[in-house]
C-alpha positions, 0 to 999 in steps of 0.5 A: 500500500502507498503512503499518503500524507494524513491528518487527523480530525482536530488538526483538520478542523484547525485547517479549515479555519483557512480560507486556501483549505477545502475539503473533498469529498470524494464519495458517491453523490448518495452517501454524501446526501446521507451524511457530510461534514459541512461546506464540503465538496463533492466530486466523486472517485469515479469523477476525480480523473477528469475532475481534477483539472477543475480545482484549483492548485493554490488550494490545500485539499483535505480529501475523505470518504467513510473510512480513508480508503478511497481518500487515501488514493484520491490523496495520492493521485492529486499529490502526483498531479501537483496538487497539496492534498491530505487525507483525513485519517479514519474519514467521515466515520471517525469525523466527532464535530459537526455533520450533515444530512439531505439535499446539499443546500 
C-alpha cells in the first residue's frame, strides 16, 4: 500500500479555519446526501480523473470518504498531479464535530 500524507480530525478542523483549505469529498453523490461534514465538496472517485483539472492548485485539499480508503488514493493521485492534498485519517466515520444530512443546500 502507498503512503499518503494524513491528518487527523482536530488538526483538520484547525485547517479549515483557512480560507486556501477545502475539503473533498470524494464519495458517491448518495452517501454524501446521507451524511457530510459541512461546506464540503463533492466530486466523486469515479469523477476525480477528469475532475481534477477543475480545482484549483493554490488550494490545500483535505480529501475523505467513510473510512480513508478511497481518500487515501484520491490523496495520492492529486499529490502526483501537483496538487497539496491530505487525507483525513479514519474519514467521515471517525469525523466527532459537526455533520450533515439531505439535499446539499
Amino acid at each position: 500500500m502507498f503512503q499518503v500524507p494524513e491528518v487527523e480530525a482536530q488538526e483538520a478542523k484547525e485547517m479549515l479555519r483557512r480560507e486556501d483549505v477545502v475539503l473533498l469529498d470524494v464519495r458517491t453523490p448518495q452517501e454524501h446526501v446521507q451524511v457530510r461534514i459541512p461546506n464540503s465538496l463533492l466530486v466523486p472517485l469515479d469523477e476525480l480523473r477528469y475532475a481534477f483539472k477543475d480545482l484549483p492548485k493554490d488550494k490545500t485539499y483535505i480529501v475523505y470518504c467513510r473510512s480513508g480508503e478511497r481518500s487515501a488514493f484520491a490523496t495520492y493521485f492529486l499529490r502526483h498531479m501537483g496538487y497539496e492534498a491530505y487525507n483525513l485519517a479514519g474519514g467521515i466515520i471517525t469525523w466527532p464535530y459537526e455533520k450533515e444530512s439531505g439535499p446539499p443546500k
